[in-house]
C-alpha positions in Angstrom: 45.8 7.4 10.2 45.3 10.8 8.5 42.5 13.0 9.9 39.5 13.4 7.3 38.7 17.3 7.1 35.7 18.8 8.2 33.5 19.3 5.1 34.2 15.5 4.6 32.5 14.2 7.7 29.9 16.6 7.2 29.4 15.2 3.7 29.4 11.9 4.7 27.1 12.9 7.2 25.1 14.3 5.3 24.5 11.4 2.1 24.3 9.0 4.8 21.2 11.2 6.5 19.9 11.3 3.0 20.4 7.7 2.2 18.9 6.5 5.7 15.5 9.4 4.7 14.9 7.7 1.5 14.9 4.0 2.8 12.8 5.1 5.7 10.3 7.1 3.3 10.0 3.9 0.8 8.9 1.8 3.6 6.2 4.0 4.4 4.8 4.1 1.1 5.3 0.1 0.8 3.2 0.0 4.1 0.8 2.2 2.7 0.0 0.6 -0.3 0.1 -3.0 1.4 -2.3 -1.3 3.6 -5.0 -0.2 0.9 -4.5 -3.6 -0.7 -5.5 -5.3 2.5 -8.7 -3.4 2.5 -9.3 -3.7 -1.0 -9.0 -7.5 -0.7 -11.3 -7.7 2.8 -13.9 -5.5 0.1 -13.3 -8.3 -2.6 -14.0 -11.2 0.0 -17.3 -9.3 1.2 -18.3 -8.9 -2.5 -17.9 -12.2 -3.7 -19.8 -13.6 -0.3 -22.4 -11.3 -1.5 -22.7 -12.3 -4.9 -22.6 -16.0 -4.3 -25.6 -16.0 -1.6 -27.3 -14.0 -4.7 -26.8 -16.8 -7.1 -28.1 -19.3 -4.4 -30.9 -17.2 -2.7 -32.4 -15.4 -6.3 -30.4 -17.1 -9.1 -31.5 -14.0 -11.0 -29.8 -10.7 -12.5 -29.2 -7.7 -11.4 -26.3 -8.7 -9.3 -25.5 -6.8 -6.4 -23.0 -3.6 -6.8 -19.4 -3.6 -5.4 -18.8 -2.1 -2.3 -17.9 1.5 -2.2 -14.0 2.0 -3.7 -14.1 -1.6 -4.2 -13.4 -0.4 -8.1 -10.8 2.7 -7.5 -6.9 2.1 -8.7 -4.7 1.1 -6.6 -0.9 2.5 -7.1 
C-alpha cells in the first residue's frame, strides 16, 4: 500500500478537525435554544396558572401581564 504524502494527511486532518468543530458547535446552539425554550415554556405554564385563578377568583378584565420575556422571539 502506497504511502499518502504529507500535505495529504495534514489535509485530511485538517477537514476532519473542521468537520468534527462544526458538529460540535451545532449541538451547542441546539442546546441553547432547547434551553431558552424550556424556560419560555416553564414562563407559559406560570402564566396560564395565573390567568386561570384570575378568571375564577375576579372573573373581571384587566388580566394579569405576562411574565417578564415571556413575549421576546425565540430563534
Amino acid at each position: 500500500m502506497p504511502e499518502l504524502p504529507v500535505a495529504v494527511v495534514v489535509a485530511l486532518i485538517g477537514l476532519a478537525g473542521t468537520a468534527l468543530g462544526v458538529i460540535v458547535a451545532q449541538q451547542a446552539r441546539t442546546n441553547n435554544r432547547i434551553k431558552r425554550l424550556e424556560h419560555r415554556d416553564r414562563l407559559s405554564w406560570l402564566y396560564i396558572r395565573r390567568l386561570i385563578d384570575h378568571a375564577y377568583r375576579h372573573n373581571a378584565v384587566p388580566l394579569p401581564e405576562p411574565p417578564e420575556g415571556w413575549l421576546e422571539d425565540i430563534e
